[in-house]
Backbone as a ProteinNet text record, in pm:
[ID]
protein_1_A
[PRIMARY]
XXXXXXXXXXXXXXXXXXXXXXXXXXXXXXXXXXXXXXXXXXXXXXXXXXXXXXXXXXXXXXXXXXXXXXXXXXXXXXXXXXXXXXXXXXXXXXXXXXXXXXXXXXXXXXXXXXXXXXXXXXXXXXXXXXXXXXXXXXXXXXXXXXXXXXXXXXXX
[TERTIARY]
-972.7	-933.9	-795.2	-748.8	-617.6	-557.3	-463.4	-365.5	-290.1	-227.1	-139.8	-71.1	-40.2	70.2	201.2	221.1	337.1	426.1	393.5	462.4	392.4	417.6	367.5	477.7	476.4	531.3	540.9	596.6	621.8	748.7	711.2	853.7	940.9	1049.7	1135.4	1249	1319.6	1419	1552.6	1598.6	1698.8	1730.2	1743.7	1766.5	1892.8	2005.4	2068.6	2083.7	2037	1980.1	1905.7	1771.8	1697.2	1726.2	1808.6	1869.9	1942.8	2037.4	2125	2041.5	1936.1	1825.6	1750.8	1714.2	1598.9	1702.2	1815.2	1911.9	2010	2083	2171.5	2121.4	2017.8	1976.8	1924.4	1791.1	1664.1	1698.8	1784.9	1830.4	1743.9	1644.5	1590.8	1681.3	1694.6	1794.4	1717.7	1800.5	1741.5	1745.7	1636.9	1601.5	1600	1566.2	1524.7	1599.9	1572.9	1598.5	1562.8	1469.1	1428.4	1438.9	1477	1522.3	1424.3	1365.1	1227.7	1235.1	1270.1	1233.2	1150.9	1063.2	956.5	852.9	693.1	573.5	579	491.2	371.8	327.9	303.4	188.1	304.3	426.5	525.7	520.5	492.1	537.5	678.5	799.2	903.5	928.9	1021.6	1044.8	1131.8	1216.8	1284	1310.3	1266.9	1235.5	1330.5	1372.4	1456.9	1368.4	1303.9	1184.1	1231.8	1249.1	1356.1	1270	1281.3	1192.1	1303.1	1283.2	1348.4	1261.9	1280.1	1233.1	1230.6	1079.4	1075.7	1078.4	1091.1	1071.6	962.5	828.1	714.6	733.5	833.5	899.6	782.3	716.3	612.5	748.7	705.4	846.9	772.2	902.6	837	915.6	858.9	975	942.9	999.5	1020.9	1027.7	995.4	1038.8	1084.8	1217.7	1269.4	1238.9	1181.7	1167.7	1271	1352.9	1415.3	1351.4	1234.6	1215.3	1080	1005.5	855.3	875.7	807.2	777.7	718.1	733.7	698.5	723.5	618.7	660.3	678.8	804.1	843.1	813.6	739.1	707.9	748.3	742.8	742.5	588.9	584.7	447.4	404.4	260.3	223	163.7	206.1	187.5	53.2	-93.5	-201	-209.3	-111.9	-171.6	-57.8	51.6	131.6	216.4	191.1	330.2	330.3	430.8	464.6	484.8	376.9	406.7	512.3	590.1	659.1	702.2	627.2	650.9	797.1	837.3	924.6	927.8	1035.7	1047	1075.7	1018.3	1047.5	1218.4	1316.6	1429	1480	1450.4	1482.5	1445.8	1331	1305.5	1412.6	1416	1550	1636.2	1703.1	1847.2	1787.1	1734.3	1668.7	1665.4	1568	1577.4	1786.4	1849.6	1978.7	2079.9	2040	2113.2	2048.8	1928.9	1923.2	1984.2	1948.7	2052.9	2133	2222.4	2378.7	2409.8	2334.7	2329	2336.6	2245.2	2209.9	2090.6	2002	1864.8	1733.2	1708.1	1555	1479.1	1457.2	1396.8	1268.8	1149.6	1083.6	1008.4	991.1	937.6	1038.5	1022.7	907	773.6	672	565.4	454.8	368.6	244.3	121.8	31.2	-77.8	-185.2	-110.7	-202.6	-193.1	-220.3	-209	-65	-3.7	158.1	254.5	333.9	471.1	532.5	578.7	575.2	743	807.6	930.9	926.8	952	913.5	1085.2	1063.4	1180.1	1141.5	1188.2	1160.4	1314.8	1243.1	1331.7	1382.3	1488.7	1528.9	1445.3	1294.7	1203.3	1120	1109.6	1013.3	855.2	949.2	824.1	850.5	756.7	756.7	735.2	834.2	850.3	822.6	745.3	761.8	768.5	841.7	884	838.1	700.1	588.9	647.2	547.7	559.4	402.5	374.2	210.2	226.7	118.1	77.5	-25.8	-151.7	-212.5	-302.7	-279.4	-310.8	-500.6	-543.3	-705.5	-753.1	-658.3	-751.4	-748.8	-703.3	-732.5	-857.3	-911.6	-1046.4	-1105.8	-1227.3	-1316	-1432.2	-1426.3	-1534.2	-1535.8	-1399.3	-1374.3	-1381.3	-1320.9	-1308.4	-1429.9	-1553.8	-1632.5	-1628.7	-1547.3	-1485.7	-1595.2	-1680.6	-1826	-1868.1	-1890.8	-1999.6	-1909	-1810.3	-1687.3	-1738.9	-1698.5	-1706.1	-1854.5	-1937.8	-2095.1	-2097.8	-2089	-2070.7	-1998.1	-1852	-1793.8	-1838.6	-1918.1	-2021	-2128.4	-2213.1	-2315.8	-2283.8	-2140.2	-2083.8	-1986.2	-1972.6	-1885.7	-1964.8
-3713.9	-3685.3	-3621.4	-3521	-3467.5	-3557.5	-3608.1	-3635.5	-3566.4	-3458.1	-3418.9	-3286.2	-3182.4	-3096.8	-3134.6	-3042.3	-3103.3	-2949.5	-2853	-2737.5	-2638.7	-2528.7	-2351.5	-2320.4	-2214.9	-2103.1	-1980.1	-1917.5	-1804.2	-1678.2	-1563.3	-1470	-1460	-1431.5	-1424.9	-1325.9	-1226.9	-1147	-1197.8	-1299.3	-1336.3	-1496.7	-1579.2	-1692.2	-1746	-1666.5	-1755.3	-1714.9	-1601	-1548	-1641.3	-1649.8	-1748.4	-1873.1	-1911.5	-2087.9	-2116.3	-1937.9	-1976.3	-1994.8	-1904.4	-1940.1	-2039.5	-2162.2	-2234.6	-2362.2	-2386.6	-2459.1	-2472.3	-2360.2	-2348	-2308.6	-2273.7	-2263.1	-2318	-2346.2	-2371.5	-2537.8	-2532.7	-2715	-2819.2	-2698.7	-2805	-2807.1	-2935.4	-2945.3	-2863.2	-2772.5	-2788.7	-2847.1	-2913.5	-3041.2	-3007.9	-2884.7	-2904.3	-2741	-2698.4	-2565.2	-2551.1	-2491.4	-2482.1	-2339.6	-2334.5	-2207.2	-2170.9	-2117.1	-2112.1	-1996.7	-1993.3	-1898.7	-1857.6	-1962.3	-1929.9	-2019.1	-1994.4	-2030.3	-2144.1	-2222.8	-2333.9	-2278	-2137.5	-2054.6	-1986.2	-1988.7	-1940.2	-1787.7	-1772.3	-1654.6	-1635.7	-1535	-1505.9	-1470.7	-1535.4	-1552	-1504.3	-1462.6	-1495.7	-1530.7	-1644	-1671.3	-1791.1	-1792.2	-1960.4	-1994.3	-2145.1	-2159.9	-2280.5	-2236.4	-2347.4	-2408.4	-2489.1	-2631.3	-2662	-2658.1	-2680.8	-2805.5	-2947.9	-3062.1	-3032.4	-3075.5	-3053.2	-3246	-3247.3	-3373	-3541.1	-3452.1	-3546.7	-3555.3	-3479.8	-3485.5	-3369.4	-3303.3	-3191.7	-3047.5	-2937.4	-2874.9	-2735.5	-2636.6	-2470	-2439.8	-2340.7	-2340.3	-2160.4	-2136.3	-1993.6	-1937.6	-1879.2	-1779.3	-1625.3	-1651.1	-1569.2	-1489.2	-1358.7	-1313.3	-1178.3	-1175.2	-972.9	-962.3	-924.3	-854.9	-852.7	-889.9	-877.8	-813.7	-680.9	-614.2	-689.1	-666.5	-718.5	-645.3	-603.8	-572.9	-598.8	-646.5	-690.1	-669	-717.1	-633.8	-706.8	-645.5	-740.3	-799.3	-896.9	-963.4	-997.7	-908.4	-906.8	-1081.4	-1140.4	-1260.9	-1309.5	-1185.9	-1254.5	-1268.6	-1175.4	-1180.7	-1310.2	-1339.9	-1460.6	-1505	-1598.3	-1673.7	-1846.3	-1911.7	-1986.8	-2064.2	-2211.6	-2278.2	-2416.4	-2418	-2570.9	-2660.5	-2757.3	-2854.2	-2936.9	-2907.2	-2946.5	-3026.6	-3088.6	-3168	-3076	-3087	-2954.1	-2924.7	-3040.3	-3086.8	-2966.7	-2999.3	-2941.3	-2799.9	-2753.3	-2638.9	-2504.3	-2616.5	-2532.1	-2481.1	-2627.1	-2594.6	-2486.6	-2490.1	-2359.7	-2215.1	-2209.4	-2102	-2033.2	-2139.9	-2119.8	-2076.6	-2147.5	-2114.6	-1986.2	-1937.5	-1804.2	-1697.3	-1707	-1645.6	-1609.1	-1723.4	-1727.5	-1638.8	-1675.1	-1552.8	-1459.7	-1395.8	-1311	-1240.5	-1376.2	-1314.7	-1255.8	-1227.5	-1171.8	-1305.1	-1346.3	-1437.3	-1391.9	-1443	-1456.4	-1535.1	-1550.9	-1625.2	-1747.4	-1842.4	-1961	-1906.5	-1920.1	-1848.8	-1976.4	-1951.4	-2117.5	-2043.7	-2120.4	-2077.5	-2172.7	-2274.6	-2355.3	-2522	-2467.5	-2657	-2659.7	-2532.8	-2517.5	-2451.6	-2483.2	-2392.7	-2342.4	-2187.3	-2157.4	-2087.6	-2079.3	-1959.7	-1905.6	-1776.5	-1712.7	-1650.2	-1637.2	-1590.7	-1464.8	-1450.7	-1395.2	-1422.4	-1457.5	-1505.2	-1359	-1398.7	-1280	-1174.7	-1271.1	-1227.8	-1105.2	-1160.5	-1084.7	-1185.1	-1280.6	-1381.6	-1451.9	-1423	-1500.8	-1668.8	-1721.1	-1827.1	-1909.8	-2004	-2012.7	-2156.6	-2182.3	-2344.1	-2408.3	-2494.1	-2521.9	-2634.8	-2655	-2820.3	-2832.5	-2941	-2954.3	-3007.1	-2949	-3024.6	-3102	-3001.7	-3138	-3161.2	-3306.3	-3341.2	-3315.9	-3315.9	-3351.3	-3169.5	-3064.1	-2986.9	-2964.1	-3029.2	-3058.4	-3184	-3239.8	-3343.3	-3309.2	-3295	-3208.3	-3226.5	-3384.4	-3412.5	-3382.9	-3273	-3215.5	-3054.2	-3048	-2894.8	-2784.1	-2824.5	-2769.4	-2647	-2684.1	-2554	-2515.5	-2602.7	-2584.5	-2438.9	-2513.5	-2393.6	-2291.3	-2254	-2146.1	-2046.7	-2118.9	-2012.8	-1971	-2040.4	-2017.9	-1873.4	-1888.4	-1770.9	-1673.7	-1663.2	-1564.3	-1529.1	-1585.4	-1532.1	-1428.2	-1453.3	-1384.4	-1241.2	-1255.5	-1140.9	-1022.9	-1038.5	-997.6	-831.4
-389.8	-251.9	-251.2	-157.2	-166.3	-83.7	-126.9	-35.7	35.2	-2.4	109.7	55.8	119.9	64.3	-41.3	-157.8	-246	-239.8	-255.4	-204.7	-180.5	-126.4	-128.2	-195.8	-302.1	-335.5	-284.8	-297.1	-272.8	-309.7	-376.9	-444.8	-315.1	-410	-282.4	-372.3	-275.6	-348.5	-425.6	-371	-408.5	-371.3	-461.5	-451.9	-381.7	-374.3	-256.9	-128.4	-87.3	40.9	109.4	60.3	40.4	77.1	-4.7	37.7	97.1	167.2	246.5	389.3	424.4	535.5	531	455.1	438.7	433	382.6	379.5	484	459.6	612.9	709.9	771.7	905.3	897.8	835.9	897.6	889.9	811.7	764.5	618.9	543.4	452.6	278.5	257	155.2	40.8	-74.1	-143.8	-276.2	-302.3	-366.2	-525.1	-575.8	-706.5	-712.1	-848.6	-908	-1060.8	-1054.4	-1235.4	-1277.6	-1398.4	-1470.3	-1553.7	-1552.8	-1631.4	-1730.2	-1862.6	-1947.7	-2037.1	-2039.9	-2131.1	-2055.8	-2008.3	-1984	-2059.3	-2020.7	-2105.9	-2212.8	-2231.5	-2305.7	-2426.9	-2403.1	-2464.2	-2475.9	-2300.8	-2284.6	-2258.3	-2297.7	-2208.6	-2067.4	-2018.9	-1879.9	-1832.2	-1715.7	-1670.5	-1494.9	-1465.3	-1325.9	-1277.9	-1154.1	-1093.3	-969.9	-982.1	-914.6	-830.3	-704.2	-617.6	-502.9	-460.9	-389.9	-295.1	-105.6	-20.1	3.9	76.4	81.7	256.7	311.5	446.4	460	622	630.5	605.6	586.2	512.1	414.4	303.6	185.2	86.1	180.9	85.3	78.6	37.1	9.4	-6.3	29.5	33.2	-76.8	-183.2	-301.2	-273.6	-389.1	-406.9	-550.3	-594.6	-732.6	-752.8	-801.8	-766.5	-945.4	-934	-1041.8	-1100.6	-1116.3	-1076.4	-1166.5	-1310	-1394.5	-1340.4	-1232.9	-1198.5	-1086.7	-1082.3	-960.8	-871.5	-744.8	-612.5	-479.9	-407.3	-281.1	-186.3	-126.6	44.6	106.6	170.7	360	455.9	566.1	656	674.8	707.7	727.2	860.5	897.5	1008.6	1045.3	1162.5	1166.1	1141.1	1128.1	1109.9	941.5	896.5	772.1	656.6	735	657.2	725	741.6	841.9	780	767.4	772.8	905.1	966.3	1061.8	1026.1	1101	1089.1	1195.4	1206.1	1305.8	1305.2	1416.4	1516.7	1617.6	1655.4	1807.7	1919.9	2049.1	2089.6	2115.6	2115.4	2132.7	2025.5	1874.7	1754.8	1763.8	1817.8	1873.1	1969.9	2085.5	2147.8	2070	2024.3	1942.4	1852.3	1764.7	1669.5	1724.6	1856.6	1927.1	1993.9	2034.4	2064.4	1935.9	1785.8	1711.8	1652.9	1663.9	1617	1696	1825	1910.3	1940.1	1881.6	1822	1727.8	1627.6	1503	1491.8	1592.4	1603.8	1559.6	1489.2	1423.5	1496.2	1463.8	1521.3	1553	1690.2	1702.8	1816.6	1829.1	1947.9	2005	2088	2172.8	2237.3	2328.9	2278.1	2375.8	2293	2299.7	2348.4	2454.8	2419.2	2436.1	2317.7	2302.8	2337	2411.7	2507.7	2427.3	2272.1	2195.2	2125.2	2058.8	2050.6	2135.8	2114	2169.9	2035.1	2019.1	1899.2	1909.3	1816	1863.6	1673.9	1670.7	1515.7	1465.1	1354.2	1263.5	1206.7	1071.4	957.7	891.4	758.6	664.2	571.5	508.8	437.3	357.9	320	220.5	340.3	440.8	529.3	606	541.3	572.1	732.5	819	941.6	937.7	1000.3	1017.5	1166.7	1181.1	1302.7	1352.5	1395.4	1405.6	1558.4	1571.7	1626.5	1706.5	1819.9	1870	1918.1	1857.6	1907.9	2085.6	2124.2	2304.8	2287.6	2208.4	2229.6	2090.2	2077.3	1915.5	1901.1	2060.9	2054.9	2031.6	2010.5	1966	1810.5	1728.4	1577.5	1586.2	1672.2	1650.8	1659.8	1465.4	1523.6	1572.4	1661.1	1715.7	1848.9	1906.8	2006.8	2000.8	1896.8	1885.3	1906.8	1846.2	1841.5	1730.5	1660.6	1559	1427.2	1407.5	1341.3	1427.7	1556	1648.1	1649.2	1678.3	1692.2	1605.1	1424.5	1290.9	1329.6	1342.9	1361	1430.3	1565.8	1693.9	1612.6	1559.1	1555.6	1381.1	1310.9	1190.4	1229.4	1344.8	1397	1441.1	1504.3	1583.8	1536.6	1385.9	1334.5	1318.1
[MASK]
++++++++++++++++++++++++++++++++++++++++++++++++++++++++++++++++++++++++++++++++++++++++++++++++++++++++++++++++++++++++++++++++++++++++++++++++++++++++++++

């Protein structure tokens, strides 16, 4: 059985860019940092593979590679975004301190079961820091989300 999220990865351009957004703004400590130069397989390396600690204690890390090509984009929100639950309290302040910043922020946005307000992190990755409304549309003895995929399988 899974228990629970332990991290996502993800490249990222530069490791203290990176930790200065995920650490100093966003507020998650970061917890670990591994220097990785050689694989399991004893391949050569050169990567720093860093782990921010969210509050359930599961964690978003990063690998930062400069000798592996990679391309940045910006990321269209259907195709990658990062959600993170919030108080909507913690929310405001978030929305006010990007503001402050001066970052690219938008919303607060509601899509009826969240209230959403979005980022993008240095990498290009959208961020969007959530507040649930209502917990009964994750039940899926409410949702109906069986019949949903069903309907929108037929119609594609």
């Amino acid at each position: 059985m899974i228990k629970g999220l332990h991290h996502n990865a993800y490249r990222c351009r530069d490791s203290e860019e990176t930790r200065a957004f995920y650490e100093d703004f966003l507020g998650l400590p970061l917890a670990q940092a591994l220097e990785i130069n050689e694989t399991r397989t004893g391949r050569k390396t050169h990567v720093l593979h860093t782990f921010f600690r969210m509050g359930d204690g599961s964690f978003l890390a990063f690998f930062d590679a400069p000798d592996m090509p990679f391309e940045f984009k910006a990321q269209h929100d259907f195709d990658l975004h990062i959600a993170l639950e919030v108080t909507p309290e913690e929310q405001e302040a978030m929305l006010q301190k990007g503001r402050a910043e001066g970052r690219e922020v938008r919303g607060p946005v509601d899509h009826g079961f969240i209230r959403s307000i979005y980022f993008r992190d240095p990498n290009g990755y959208v961020i969007e820091l959530t507040t649930p409304k209502a917990a009964a549309a994750f039940d899926p003895a409410r949702s109906r989300a069986h019949e949903i995929v069903a309907r929108w399988q037929q119609s594609r």
